[in-house]
N, C-alpha and C positions, 0 to 999 in steps of 0.2 A: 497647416499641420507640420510638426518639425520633425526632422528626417530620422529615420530606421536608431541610426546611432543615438542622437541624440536624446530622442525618447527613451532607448532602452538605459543610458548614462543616466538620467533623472530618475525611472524603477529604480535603479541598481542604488540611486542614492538616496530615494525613500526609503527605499525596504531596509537599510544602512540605521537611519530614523528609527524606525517603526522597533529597532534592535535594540537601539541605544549604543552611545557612544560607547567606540571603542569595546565592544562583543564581537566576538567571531560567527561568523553563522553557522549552526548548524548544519550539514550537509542533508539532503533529503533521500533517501535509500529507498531501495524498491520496497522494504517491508511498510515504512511509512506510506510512499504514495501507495500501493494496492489497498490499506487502509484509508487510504484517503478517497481514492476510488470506490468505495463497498458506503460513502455517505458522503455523493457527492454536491448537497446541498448545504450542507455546516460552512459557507463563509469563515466563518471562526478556524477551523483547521487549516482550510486553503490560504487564509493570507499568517498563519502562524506556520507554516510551513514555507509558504512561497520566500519569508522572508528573515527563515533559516532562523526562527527564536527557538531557544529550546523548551521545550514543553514541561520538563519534568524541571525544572529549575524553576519555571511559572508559575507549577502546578503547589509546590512548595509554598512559593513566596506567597499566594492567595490561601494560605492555611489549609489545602484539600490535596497534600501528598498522592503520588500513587506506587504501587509497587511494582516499576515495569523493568523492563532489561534482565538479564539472564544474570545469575551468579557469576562470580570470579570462575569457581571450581569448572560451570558447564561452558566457560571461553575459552579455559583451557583445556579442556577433556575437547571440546569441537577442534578447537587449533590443531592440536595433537593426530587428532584424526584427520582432518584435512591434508596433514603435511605427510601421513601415511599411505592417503591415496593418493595424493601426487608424486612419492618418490620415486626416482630412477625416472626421471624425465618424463612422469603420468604413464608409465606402462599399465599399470594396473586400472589405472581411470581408463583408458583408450583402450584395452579389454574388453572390459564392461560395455562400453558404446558400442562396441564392434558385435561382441555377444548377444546386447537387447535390443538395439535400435538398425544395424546394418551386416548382418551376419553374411552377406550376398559379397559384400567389398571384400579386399585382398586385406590381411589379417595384419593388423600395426606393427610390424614387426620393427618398425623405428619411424619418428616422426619427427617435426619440425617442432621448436619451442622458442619461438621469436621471445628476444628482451621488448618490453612493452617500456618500459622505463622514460618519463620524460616531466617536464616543469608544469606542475599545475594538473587540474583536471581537465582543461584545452587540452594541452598538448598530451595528454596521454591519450583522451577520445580521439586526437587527431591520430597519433601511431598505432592504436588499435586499429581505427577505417583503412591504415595503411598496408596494417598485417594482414587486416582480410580479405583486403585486395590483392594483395603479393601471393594468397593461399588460391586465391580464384584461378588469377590470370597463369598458376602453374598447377594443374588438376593432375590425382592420380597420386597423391601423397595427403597423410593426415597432417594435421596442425591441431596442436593445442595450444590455445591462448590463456594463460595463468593469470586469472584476476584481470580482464582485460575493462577499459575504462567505456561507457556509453553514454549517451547524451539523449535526454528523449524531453519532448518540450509540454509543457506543465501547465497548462492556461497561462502562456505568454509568456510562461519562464522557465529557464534551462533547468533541466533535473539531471544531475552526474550520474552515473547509477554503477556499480562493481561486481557483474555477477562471479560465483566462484570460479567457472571455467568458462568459454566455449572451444568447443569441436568443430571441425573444417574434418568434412568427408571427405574422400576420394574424390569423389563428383562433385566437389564444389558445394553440397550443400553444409547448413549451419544446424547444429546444437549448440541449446543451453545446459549446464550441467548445475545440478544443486546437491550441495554436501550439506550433510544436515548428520546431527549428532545423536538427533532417537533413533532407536533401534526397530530392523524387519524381526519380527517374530515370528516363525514359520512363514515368513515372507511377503508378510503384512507389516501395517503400520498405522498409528493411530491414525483415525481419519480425519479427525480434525487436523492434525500435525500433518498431513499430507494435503490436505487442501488450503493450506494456509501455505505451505512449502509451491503449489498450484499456483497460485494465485501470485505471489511473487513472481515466479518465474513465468508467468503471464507479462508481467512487466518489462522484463531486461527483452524476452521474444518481440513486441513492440519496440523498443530501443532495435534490436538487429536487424531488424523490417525497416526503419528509419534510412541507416546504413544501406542494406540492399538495394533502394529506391536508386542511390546514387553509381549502381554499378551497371553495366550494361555488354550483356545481360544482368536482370537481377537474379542474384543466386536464391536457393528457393531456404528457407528459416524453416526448419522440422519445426512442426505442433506439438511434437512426442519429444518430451526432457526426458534427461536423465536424473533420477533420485538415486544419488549415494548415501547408505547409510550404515552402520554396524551391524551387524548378521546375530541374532539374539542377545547375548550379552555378553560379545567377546569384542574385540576390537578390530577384528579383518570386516572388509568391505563386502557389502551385498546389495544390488542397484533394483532396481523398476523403473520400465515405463511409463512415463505418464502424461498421458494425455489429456493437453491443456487449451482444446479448441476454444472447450465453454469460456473457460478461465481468461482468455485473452480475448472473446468477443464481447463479455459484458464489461472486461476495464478499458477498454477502447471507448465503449459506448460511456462507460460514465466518466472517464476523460474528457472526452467530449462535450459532457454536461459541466463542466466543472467552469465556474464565471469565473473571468482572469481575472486575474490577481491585480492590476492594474487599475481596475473598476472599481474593487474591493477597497484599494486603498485611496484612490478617488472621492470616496464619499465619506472616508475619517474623519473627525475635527482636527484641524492643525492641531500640532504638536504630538497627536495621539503618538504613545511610546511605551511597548510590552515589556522593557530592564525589568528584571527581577527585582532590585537597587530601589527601586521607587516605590515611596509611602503606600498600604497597603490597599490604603480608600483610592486613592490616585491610580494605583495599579488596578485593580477591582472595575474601577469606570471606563477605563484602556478596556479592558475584557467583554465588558458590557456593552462596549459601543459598535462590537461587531456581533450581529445575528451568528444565533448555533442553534441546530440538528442536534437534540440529542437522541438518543434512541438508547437501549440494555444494552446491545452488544459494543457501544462505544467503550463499554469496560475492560475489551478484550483488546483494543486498539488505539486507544487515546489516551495522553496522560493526562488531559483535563478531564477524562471524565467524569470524576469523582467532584469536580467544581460545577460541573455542565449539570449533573445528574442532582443534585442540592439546589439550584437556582429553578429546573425545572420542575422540583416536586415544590418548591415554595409558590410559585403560580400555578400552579395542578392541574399542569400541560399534560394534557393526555399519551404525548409523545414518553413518560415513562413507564405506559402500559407494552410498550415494544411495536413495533413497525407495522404487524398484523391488524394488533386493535385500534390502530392506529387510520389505517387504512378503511375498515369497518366502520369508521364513526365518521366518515366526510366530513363535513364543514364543523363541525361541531370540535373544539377546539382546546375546553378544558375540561376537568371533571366535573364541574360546576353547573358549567354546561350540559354534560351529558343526563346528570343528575337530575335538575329542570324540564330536559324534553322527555325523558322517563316517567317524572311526576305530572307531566300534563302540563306544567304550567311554560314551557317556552317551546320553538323549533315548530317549523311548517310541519303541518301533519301529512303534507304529500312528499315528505322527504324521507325515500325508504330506512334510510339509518333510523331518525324519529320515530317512524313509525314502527319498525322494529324492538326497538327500544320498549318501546308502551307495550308491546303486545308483552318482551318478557315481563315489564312490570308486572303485567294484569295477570299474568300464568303466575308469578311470583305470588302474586297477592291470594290466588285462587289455593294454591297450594300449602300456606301457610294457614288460609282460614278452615281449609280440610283438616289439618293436623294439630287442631286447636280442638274440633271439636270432641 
């Protein structure tokens, strides 16, 4: 077996491969991986990710566009805001925390703002672990970390990750903080747009957990983030709570599940290679030669969905009935199939899916010759 380094050196120059000459890799962001997390059986996503292709350049080049990414106008409406809550040294952020999350601690009336600054996303992960070491081993003062760097490991592969802020309490402990550009309405917010902001910041919390492991004592990572967001439809700040236990125990657990990436490219055909660049049938068979997960809500989180979701209804994978009906029909595997053990003519009859199935048939059939006569 060949050592730690040298194995990781041949990943790093597959995955290079796998990119095509000469492409930059796409970085992998917490909004990606918790998406990546929420379907972590798709193969297809884990090594198009693992190995930093871009998706929405793919998603193009195989004729099946998607419409994903924010406007220009809501980048800069978010930027704008972000750099409002953070003025004058995060007073207004480190308020907020103080206000929702630690109203017991002595009031921020000034805090610490380490430069994070350094070559690469190494070395800026390595001066973030350093700043929040430095905020530990001197308790009793706040720290805020501005855009600080994390590293959290991916089925075998390093994921960078940028949350907007973290918080260092008084007491040594960690906040994640998430600025987000929709608006509290009487001091809600849409729920999807908050559990989607949850679920992220489920991410970067594992990353800080990572971190702590290495201190000792380890400092304790709050469950409870902070959500910054616009306060109806003005542009001052207004935060919530929120509580991201669930959020961070089911992306752990499907982290976990997730086959590295390693394995995944293991079993490609030589040469296999996702460039944009390459003939479309060439490109297409690249695609094809890795297993995908589709499922409806890949639409909300994948930019191949719209490729994934077209190859699945041409084999009439029951996987675009969505995850539920999915689950409800066990072994049974296309519509085809379904259809068949419905009509009698295929599927164990001691298979409760099957045998459910016939029974709606026959209510189906009883009911229609009712209303016939």
């Amino acid at each position: 077996m060949p050592p730690p380094r040298t194995r990781g050196t041949a990943l790093r120059q597959r995955l290079a491969e796998l990119r095509g000459p000469d492409v930059p890799a796409k970085a992998l962001d917490a909004r990606a991986l918790a998406a990546l997390a929420a379907n972590p059986g798709c193969e297809r996503r884990a090594i198009l990710d693992g190995a930093g292709v871009n998706k929405a350049a793919l998603a193009g080049a195989l004729g099946a566009p998607s419409a994903f990414g924010q406007s220009q106008f809501a980048l800069t409406r978010g930027n704008a805001f972000e750099a409002r809550v953070k003025a004058d040294g995060g007073a207004e952020l480190l308020r907020l925390v103080h206000e929702k999350l630690d109203p017991a601690a002595e009031p921020p009336t000034e805090a610490r703002v380490p430069d994070l600054t350094a070559a690469g996303p190494q070395g800026r992960t390595a001066r973030t672990a350093l700043e929040l070491r430095e905020a530990v081993e001197h308790p009793g003062a706040w720290t805020l970390l501005d855009h600080p760097m994390l590293a959290l490991d991916v089925a075998g592969s390093p994921a960078f990750l940028e949350p907007d802020a973290v918080v260092v309490h008084p007491d040594g402990s960690w906040t994640v903080v998430e600025i987000k550009s929709f608006p509290l309405l009487d001091g809600s917010a849409d729920p999807a747009k908050v559990g989607a902001a949850a679920r992220q910041a489920a991410v970067y919390v594992l990353a800080l957990e990572e971190v702590a492991k290495h201190l000792d004592p380890a400092p304790r990572v709050r469950h409870r983030i902070l959500l910054v967001c616009p306060r109806d439809f003005s542009n001052l700040p207004a935060a919530s709570a929120v509580d991201i236990r669930k959020q961070r125990a089911v992306t752990a657990r499907q982290l976990a599940r997730l086959t590295r990436i390693e394995d995944i490219a293991d079993e490609l055909p030589e040469g296999t290679c996702f460039s944009p660049e390459l003939p479309a049938e060439e490109l297409t068979a690249a695609v094809e030669s890795v297993p995908a997960t589709y499922a409806p809500e890949c639409l909300s989180a994948c930019e191949l969905a719209f490729h994934c979701r077209g190859r699945s209804r041409e084999a009439g994978a029951v996987t675009t009935l969505g995850r539920p009906a999915r689950a409800e029909l066990g072994g049974l595997e296309t519509v085809e199939d379904v259809l068949a053990a419905a009509r009698g003519e295929a599927g164990d009859p001691g298979d409760p899916a099957v045998a459910a199935l016939r029974r709606a048939a026959a209510l189906r059939a009883e009911a229609l010759e009712a209303a016939c006569r």
